[in-house]
C-alpha positions as CSV (number, residue, x, y, z in Angstrom):
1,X,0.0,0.0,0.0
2,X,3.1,1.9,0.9
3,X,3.2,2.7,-3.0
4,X,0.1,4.4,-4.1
5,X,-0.1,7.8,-5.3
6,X,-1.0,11.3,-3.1
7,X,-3.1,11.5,-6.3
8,X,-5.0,8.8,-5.1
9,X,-6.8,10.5,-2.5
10,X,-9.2,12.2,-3.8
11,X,-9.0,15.7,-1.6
12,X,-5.2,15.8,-3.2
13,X,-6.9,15.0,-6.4
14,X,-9.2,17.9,-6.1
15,X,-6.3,20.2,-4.7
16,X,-3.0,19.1,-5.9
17,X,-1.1,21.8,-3.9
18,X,-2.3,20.0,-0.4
19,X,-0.3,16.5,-2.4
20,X,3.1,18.4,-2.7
21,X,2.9,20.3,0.6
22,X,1.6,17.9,2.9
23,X,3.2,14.4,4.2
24,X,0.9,11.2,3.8
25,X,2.3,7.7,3.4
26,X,-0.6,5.1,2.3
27,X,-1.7,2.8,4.8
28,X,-5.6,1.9,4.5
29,X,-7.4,0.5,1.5
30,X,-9.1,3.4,-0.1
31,X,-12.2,4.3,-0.1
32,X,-13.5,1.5,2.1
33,X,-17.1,0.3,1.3
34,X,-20.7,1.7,1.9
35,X,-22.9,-1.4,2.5
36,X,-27.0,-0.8,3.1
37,X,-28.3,-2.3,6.1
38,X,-32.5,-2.9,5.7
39,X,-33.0,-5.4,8.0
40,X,-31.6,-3.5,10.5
41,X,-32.9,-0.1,9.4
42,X,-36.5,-2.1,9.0
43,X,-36.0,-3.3,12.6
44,X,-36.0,0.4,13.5
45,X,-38.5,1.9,11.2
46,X,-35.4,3.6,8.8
47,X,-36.4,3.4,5.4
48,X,-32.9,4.5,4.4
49,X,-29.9,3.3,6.4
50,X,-26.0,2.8,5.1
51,X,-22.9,2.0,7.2
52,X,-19.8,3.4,6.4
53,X,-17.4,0.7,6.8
54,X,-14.1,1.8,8.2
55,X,-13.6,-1.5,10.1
56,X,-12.2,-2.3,6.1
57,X,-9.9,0.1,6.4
58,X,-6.8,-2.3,6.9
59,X,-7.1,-5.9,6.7
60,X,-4.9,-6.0,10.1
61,X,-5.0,-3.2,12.2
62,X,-8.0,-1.2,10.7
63,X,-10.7,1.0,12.1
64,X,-10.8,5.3,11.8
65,X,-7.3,5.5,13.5
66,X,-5.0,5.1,9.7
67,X,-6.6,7.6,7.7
68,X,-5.4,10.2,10.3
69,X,-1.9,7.6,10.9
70,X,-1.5,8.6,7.1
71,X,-0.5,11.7,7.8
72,X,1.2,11.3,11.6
73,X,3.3,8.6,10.1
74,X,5.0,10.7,7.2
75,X,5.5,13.8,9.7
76,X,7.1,11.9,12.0
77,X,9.9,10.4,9.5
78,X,9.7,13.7,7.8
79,X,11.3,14.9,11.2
80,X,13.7,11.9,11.7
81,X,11.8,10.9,14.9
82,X,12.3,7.4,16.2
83,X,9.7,7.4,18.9
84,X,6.1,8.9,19.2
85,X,5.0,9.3,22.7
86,X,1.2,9.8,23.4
87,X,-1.3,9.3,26.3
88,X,-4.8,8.1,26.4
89,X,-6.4,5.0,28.0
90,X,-4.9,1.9,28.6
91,X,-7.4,0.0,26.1
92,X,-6.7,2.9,23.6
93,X,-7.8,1.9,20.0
94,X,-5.1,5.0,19.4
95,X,-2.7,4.0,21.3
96,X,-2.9,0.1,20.4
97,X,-3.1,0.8,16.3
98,X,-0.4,4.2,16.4
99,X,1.7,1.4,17.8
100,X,1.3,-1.2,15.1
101,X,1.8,0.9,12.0
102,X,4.6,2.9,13.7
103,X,6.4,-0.3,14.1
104,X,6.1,-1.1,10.2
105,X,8.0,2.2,9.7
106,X,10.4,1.7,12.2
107,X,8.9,4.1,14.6
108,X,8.4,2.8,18.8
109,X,5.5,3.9,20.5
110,X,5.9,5.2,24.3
111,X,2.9,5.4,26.1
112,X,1.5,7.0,29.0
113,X,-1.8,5.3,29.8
114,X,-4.4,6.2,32.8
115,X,-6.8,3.5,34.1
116,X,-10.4,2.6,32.1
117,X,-13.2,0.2,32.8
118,X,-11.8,-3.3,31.8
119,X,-13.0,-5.2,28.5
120,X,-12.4,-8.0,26.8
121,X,-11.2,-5.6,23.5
122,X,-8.5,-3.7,26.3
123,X,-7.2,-6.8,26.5
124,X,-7.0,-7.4,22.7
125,X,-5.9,-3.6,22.4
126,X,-3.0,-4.4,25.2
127,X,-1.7,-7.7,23.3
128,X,-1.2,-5.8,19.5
129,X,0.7,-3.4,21.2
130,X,2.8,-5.8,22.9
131,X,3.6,-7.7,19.5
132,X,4.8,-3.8,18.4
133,X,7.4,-3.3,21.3
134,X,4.8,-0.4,22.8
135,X,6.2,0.6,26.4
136,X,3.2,1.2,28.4
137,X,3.7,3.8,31.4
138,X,0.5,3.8,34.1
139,X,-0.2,7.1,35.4
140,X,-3.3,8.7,37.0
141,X,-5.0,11.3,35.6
142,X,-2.7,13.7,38.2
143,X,0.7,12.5,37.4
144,X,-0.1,11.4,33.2
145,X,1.0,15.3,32.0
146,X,4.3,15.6,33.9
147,X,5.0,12.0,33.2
148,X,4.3,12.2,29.6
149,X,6.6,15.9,29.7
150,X,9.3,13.2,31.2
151,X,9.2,10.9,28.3
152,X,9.0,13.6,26.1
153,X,12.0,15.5,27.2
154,X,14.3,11.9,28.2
155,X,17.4,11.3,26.3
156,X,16.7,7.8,26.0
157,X,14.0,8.5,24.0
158,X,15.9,10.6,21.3
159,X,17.3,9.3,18.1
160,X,20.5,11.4,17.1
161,X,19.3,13.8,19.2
162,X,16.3,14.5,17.6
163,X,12.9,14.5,20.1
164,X,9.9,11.8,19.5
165,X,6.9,13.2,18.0
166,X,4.2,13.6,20.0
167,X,0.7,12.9,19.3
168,X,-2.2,14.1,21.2
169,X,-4.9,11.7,22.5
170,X,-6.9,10.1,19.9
171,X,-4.5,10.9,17.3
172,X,-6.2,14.2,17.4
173,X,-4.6,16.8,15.4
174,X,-4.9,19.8,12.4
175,X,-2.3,17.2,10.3
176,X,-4.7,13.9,11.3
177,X,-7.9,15.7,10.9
178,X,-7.1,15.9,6.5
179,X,-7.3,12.5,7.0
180,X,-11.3,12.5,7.3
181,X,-11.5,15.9,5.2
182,X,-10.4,13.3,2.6
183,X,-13.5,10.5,4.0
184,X,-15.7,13.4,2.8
185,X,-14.3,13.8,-0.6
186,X,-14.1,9.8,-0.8
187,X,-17.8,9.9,0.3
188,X,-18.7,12.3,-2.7
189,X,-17.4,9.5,-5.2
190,X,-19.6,7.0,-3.6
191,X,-22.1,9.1,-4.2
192,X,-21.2,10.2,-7.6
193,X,-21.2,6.6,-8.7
194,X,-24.6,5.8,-7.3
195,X,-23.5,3.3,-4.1
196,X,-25.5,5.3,-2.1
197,X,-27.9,8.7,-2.2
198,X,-26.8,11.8,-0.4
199,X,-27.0,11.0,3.3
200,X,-29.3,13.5,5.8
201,X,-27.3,12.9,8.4
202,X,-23.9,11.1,9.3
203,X,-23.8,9.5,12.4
204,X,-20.0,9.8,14.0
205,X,-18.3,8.9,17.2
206,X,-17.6,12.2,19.6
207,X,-14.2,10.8,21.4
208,X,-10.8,13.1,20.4
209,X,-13.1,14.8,18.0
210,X,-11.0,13.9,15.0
211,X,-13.8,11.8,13.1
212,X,-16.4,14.4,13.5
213,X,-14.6,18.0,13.0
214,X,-12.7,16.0,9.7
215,X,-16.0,14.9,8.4
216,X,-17.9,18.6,9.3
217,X,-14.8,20.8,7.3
218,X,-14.9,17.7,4.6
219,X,-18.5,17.8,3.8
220,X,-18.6,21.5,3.5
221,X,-15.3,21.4,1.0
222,X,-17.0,18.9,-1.0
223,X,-20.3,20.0,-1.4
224,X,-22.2,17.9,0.8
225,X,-25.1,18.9,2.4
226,X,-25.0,16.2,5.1
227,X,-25.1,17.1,7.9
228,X,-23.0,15.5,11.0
229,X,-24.3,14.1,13.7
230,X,-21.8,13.7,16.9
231,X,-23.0,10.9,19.6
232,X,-20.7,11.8,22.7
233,X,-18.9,8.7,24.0
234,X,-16.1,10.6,25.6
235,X,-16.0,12.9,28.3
236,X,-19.4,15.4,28.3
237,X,-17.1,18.8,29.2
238,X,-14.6,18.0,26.4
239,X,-16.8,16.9,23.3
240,X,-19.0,20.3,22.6
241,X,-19.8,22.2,19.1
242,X,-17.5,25.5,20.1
243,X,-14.2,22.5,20.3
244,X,-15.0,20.7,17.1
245,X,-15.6,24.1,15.3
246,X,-12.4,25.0,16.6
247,X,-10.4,21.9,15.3
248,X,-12.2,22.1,12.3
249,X,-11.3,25.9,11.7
250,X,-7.5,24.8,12.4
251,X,-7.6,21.8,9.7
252,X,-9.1,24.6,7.1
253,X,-6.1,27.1,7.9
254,X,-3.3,24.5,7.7
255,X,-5.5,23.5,4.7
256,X,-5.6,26.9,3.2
257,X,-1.6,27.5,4.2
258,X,-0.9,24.0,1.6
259,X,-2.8,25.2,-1.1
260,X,-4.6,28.8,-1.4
261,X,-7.0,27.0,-4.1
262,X,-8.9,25.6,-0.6
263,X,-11.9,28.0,-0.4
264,X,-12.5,29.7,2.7
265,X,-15.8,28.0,4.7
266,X,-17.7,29.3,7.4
267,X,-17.3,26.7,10.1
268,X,-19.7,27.3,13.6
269,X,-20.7,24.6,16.0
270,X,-24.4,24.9,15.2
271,X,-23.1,23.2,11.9
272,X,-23.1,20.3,13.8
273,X,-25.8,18.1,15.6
274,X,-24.6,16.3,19.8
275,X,-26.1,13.9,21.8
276,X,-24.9,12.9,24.8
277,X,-27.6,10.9,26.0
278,X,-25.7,7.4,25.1
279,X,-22.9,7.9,26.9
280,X,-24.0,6.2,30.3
281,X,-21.4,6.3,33.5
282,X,-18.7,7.8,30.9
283,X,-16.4,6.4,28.6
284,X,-15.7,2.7,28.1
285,X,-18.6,2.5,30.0
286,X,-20.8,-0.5,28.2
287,X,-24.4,0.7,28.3
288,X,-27.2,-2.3,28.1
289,X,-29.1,0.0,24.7
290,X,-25.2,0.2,23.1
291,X,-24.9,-3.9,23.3
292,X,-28.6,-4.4,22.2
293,X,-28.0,-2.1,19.4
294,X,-24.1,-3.9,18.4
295,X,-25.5,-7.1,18.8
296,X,-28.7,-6.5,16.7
297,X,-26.7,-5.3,13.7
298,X,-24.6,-7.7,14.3
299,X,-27.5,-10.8,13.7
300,X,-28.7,-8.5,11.1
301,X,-25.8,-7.3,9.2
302,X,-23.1,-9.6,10.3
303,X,-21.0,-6.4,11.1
304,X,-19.0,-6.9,14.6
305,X,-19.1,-3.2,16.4
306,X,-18.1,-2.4,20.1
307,X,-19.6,-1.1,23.7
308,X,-17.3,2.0,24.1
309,X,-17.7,4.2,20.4
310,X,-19.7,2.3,17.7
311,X,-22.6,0.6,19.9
312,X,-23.0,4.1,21.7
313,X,-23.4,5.8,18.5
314,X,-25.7,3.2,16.9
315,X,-27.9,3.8,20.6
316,X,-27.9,7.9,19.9
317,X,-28.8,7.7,16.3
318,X,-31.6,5.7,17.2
319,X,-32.6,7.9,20.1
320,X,-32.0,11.0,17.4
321,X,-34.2,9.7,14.7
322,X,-37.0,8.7,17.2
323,X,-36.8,12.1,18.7
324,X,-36.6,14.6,16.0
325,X,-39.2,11.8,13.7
326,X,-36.7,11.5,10.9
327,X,-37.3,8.2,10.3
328,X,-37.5,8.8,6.6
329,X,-34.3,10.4,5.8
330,X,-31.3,8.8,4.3
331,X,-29.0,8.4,7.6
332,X,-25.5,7.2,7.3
333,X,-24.0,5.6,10.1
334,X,-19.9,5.9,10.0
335,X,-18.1,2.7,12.0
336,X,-14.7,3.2,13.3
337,X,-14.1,0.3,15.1
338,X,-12.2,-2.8,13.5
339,X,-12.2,-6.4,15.4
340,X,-8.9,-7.6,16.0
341,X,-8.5,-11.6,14.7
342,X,-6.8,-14.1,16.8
343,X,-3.5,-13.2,15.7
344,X,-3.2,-10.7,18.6
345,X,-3.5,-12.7,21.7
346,X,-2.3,-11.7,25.2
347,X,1.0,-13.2,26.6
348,X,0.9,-16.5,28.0
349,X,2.7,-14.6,30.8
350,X,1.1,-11.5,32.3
351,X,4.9,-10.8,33.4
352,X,5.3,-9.3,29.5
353,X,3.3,-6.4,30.6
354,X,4.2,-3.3,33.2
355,X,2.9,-4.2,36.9
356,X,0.1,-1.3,36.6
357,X,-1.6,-3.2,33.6
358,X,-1.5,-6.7,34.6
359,X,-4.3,-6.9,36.4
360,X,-6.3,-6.0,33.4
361,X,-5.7,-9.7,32.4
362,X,-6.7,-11.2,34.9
363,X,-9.8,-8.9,36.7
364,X,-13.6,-9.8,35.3
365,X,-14.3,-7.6,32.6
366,X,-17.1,-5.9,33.1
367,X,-20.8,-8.2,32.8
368,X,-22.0,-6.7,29.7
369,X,-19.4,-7.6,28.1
370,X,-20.4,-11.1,27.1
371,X,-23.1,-10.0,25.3
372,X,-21.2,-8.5,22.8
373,X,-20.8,-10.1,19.6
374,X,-17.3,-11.5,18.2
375,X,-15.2,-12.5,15.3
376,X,-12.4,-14.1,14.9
377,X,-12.5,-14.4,11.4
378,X,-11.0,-11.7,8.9
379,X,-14.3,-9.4,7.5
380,X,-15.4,-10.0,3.7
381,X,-15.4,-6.6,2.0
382,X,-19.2,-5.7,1.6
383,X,-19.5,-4.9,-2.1
């Protein structure tokens, strides 16, 4: 994949500047499909329902995380760095995948991780890590800045003498956000070619914001009149309008800096849509409507999702469309997560891990857990 063109994308295509000016290495398989879902959207009274399928991304490590990794990656070797360090959760989808695909570029991964509800996919998120040489660090929520400052400024972790790149949590960024400017444009030529009609509304994950402020600046670049829909699955305080407009107002300007061709876009939180009524105790908390929901579509559409972003957002669309009655519209529901397969398994030994995170092996996950749906077998791209 390493190979393909900046061309390729079809954001570069439509503003070649951002292709010379901008780093990108390929990592996902572009565009990943749109695949209807009627039974489900029958079960539910949606006459028009489609599914974004992002878990395609990759046929390893894929989910939302490499289309901003696309653009991380190449700033990072652009800049010599042979670390990253970062900090989120210790069963960070970031965290977990930024380690995988920095590993296949040469590029360790230092973490420093605060404490989450357990889950079985922690566990799954803690073993691909592991097979990428990650080095976990547990902190608390007190001590997790001035030990990630640490990490940040330790000569150990410089490689002739040049700092690691850091990444925010989430893989939030201006640079990661083009990634899902791009999904927009990429969701135009679906369109254009009939795979699906203009959506109403997209339906997106609120966690780092990424997905959501990408998709917002995207559509309005490309002409969509879509409108995005943000289910909060992340911390209430932090996932508002006024902070997406804001990271969507910095992608435009780095945007416009690349290539002055990039029209100018007015860009206001009312643009965008937020519930936060399917977020439950708070993040990576499973909620019993987000494992209904996951393990409907699941027995419906065969398509594996998970308690802490997709099943949440699959609960607040359906609370959305019941409350404002849009049950008619074309909705468009975006899935970030990917299952991981068998290949990444946790250590026979829990000693492989740091002493803060073993007993994420070995405590009960939490009870709604088993109700989620699995697979173990790679997905078949829908068509």
């Amino acid at each position: 994949m390493t190979g393909e063109s900046k061309h390729a994308l079809p954001l570069f295509h439509a503003y070649p500047g951002l292709a010379v000016a901008l780093p990108w290495r390929s990592i996902g398989a572009w565009p990943t499909p749109v695949q209807r879902a009627p039974q489900f959207g029958e079960a539910h009274g949606l006459s028009s329902l489609y599914i974004k399928r992002d878990d395609l991304s990759h046929p390893m490590v894929g989910g939302n995380k490499p289309r901003g990794l696309e653009f991380l990656l190449a700033e990072a070797l652009r800049r010599g760095a042979g670390s990253i360090v970062t900090l989120s959760s210790v069963g960070s989808h970031h965290i977990a995948r930024t380690a995988w695909h920095a590993r296949q570029v040469g590029i360790d991964t230092i973490a420093v991780v605060v404490d989450q509800p357990n889950a079985a996919y922690v566990r799954e998120n803690l073993a691909l890590a592991h097979s990428a040489g990650a080095q976990y660090i547990p902190a608390t929520y007190l001590s997790a800045l001035p030990r990630f400052l640490y990490e940040y400024w330790r000569p150990a972790n410089r490689r002739s003498g040049k700092p690691p790149y850091f990444v925010l949590p989430g893989g939030t960024n201006r640079l990661s956000c083009v990634g899902h400017v791009n999904a927009a444009f990429e969701l135009r030529k679906q369109i254009q070619d009939g795979l699906l009609p203009e959506p109403d509304f997209i339906f997106v994950a609120m966690g780092s914001l990424g997905t959501a402020a990408g998709l917002m600046l995207g559509c309005k670049l490309a002409g969509l009149r879509s409108r995005v829909v943000g289910i909060v699955v992340s911390h209430r305080w932090y996932c508002t309008r006024g902070r997406t407009a804001r990271i969507a107002r910095r992608t435009l300007r780095l945007l416009r800096q690349c290539d002055p061709s990039v029209p100018r876009v007015a860009l206001q939180g009312s643009d965008l849509d937020i519930i936060d009524t399917a977020l439950g105790e708070g993040y990576a908390f499973f909620t019993p409507e987000a494992v209904e929901a996951s393990r409907q579509l699941f027995e419906l559409e065969g398509i594996v999702t998970d308690g802490t972003y997709t099943g949440k957002t699959i609960a607040g669309m359906l609370a959305f469309t019941r409350e404002r009655a849009n049950q008619g519209r074309i909705h468009l529901l975006w899935n970030t997560y990917h299952a991981l397969s068998s290949d990444f398994s946790v250590a026979e030994t829990s000693d492989a891990y740091p002493a803060g995170l073993r007993r994420y092996l070995h405590e009960p996950v939490q009870p709604l857990d088993a109700r989620l749906p699995r697979l173990r077998q790679p997905n078949d791209r829908a068509n």
